[in-house]
Every structure is written in structure tokens, then in C-alpha cells.
C-alpha positions as CSV (number, residue, x, y, z in Angstrom):
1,X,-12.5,51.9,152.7
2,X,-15.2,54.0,150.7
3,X,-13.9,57.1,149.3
4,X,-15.1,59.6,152.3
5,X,-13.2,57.4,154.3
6,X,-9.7,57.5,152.2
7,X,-10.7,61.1,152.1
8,X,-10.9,61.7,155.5
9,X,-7.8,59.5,155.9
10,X,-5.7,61.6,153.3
11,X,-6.7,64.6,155.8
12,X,-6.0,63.4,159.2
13,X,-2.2,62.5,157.3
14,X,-2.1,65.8,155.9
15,X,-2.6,67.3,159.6
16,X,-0.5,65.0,161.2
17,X,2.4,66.4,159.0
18,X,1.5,70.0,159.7
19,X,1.6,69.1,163.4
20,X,5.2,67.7,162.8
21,X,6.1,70.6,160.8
22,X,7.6,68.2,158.3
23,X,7.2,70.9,155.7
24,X,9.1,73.8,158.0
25,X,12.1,71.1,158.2
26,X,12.3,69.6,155.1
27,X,12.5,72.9,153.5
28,X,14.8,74.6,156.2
29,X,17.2,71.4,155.8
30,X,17.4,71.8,151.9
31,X,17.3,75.7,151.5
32,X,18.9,77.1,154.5
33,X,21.4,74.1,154.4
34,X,22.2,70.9,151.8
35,X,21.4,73.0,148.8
36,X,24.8,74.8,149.7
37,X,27.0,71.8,150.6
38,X,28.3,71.4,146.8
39,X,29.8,74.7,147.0
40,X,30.8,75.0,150.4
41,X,32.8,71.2,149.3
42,X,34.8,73.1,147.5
43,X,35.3,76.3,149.2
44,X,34.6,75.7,152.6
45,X,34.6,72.0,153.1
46,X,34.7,72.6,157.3
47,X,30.9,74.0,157.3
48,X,30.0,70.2,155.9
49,X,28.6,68.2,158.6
50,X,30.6,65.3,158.7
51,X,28.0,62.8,159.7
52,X,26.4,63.6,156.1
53,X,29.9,64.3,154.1
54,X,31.3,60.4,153.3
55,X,28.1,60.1,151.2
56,X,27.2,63.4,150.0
57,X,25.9,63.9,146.4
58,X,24.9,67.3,145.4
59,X,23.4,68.3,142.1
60,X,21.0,71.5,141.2
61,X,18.0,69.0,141.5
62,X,18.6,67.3,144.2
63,X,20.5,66.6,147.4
64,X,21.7,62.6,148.1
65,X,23.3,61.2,151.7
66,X,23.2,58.3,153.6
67,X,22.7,58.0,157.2
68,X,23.5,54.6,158.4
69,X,22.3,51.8,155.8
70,X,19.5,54.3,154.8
71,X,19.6,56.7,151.5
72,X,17.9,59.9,151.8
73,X,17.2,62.3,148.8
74,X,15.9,66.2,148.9
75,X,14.7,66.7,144.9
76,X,13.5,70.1,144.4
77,X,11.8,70.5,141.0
78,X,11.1,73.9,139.8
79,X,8.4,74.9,137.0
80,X,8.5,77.5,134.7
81,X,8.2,81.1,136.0
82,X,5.2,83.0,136.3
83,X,5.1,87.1,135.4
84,X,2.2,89.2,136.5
85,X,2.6,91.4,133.5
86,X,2.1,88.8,130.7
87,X,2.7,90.6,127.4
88,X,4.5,93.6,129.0
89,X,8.0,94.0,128.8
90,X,9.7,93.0,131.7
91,X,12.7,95.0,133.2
92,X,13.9,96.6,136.1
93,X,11.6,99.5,134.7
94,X,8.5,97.6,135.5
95,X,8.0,97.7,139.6
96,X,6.3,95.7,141.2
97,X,6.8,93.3,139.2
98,X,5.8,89.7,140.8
99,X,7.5,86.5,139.0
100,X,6.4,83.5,140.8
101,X,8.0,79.9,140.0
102,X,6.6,77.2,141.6
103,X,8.7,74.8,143.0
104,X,7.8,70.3,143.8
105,X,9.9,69.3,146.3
106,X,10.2,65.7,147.4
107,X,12.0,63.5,150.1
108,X,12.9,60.3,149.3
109,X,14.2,56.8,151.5
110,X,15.6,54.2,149.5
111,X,14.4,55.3,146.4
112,X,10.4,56.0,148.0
113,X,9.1,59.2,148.0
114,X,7.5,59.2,151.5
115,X,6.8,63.1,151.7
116,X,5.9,65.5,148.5
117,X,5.0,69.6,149.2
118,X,4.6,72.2,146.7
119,X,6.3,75.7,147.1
120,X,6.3,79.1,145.3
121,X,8.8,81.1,145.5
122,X,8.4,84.7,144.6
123,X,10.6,87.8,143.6
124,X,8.6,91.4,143.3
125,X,10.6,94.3,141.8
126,X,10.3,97.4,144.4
127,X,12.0,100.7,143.6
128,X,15.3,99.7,145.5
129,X,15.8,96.5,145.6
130,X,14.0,92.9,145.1
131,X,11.6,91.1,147.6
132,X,11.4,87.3,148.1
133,X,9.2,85.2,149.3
134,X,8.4,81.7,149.5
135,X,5.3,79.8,150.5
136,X,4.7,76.1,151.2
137,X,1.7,75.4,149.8
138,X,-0.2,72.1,149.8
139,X,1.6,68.5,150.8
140,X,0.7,66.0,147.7
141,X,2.0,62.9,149.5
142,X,3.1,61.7,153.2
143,X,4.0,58.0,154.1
144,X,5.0,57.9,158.2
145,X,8.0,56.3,159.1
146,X,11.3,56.3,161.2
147,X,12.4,59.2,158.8
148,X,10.4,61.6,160.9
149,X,12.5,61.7,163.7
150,X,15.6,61.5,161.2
151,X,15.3,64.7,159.9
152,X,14.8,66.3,163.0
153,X,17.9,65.3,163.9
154,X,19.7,65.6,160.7
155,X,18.6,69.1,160.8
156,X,19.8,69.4,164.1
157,X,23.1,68.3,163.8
158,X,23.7,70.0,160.5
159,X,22.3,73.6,162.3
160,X,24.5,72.9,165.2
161,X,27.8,71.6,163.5
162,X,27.5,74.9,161.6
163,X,27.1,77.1,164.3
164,X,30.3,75.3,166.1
165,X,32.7,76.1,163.1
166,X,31.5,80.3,162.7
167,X,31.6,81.0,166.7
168,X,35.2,78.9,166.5
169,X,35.7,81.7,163.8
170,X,34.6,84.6,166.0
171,X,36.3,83.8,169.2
172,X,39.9,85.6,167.8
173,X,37.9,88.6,166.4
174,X,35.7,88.5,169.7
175,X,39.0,88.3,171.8
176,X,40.9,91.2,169.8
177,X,37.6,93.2,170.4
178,X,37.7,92.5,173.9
179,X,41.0,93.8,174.3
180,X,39.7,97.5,172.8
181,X,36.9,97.4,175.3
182,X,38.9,96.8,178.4
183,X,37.2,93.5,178.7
């Protein structure tokens, strides 16, 4: 391959994974999800999915489990914080404030990163309270593989076991409220 083919290679993988949304889950999986299992281990061990709790290793950087004979790993690498008012002070005087920290996040099988993704995560400083944002910026590496479909369903499963355990929660609050509307 010459080097516009590789190029044009590198792109066609780069659309393919926006097509799969392999950044969307990924991130949704970690941040809406894993990144809380360490806590919710000790204080809440029933919102674990127990397909991923036997092998479950949490740590602030990354997120470990095994699924079958396979090893998965979510790293998530953040850099130093950005301010946009350099030499100012900084405060909760200063509104609008912007600090962005960008963020590397990686997934891992057996050891091999097979998909990388850059994020920055941003906090501005209104009058009453904090905004956040995050963006997923560019993907920096993608290897295909059975994975895809793995996550998909890992993400399922997890979103779903969840959901069982809070509306198992709800039904005696939604029964008693039932009874005060005649229902």
C-alpha cells in the first residue's frame, strides 16, 4: 500500500466506527455505567450486573472484566486541565469560566488496544450553577473484531439489569401511590 492508500484506509476505518457508534457506546458503558461499579460494590452491590461482577476490577483509571475467556479493559486517561483565563485568578467570582480537561480513552481485549478516542470534558462557571459538557473528538486507533458486537451487548445487559433492580424498587412506592389515587 502507498501512503494515500493507508490514508484512505485509516478513513474508511475511522467511518466505519462512527457508523457503529463505537464511540457513543464505549463511552456510555464506562461513564454512565462501569466507572460507578467500585462504589456501587460497596454500597449497592445489587445494581452490579452479575454477568460482569465475578471478574470485576475497578480503579480511577481504568475499568477490568472478563466475559467468557476474553479480558476487556475501559482506561480512561485524563490530561491536565485547561483554563480560559490563564493568568487570572480563578474562583467562583470569575463566570464563565471554561476549564477543559481532555480525556484518552481506550478499550482493550487481552491486553490489545483495538479502539482509542479522545474526549474533552468541560465545566463553565455560569452565575448559578456549573455547566458540563463533554465531546468525543477524534478516534486515534480502531482494530475490527468480535468485540464490536460485545459491547453492544455488554452495554445492553448492564442498561437493562439496572433498570430491573430500580423499577423492582418502585413497584412498593408505585403500589402505596396507587392506593392514594383510587387506582
Amino acid at each position: 500500500m502507498d501512503a494515500d492508500e493507508i490514508r484512505a484506509e485509516i478513513e474508511r476505518r475511522k467511518k466505519r466506527a462512527t457508523d457503529l457508534g463505537l464511540r457513543e457506546i464505549l463511552w456510555s458503558l464506562y461513564n454512565s455505567h462501569l466507572r460507578w461499579y467500585a462504589e456501587w460494590l460497596q454500597k449497592d452491590p445489587e445494581l452490579v450486573c452479575p454477568e460482569i461482577r465475578e471478574a470485576l476490577e475497578v480503579t480511577d483509571a481504568h475499568v477490568q472484566f472478563r466475559v467468557g475467556d476474553t479480558t476487556y479493559r475501559l482506561v480512561y486517561k485524563e490530561g491536565p486541565p485547561e483554563s480560559n483565563l490563564g493568568w487570572m485568578p480563578r474562583g467562583r467570582d470569575n463566570l464563565d469560566e471554561t476549564t477543559v480537561t481532555p480525556v484518552t480513552f481506550f478499550f482493550k481485549v487481552d491486553g490489545h488496544c483495538v479502539f482509542s478516542f479522545q474526549v474533552r470534558k468541560s465545566v463553565t462557571y455560569g452565575e448559578y450553577e456549573p455547566y458540563f459538557n463533554e465531546y468525543l473528538g477524534e478516534m486515534t486507533s480502531f482494530i475490527e473484531g468480535p468485540w464490536i458486537t460485545v459491547v453492544g451487548e455488554i452495554l445492553q445487559k448492564v442498561t437493562l439489569h439496572e433498570k430491573a433492580v430500580r423499577d423492582k424498587r418502585q413497584l412498593p412506592s408505585l403500589r402505596e401511590e396507587m392506593k392514594r389515587f383510587g387506582l
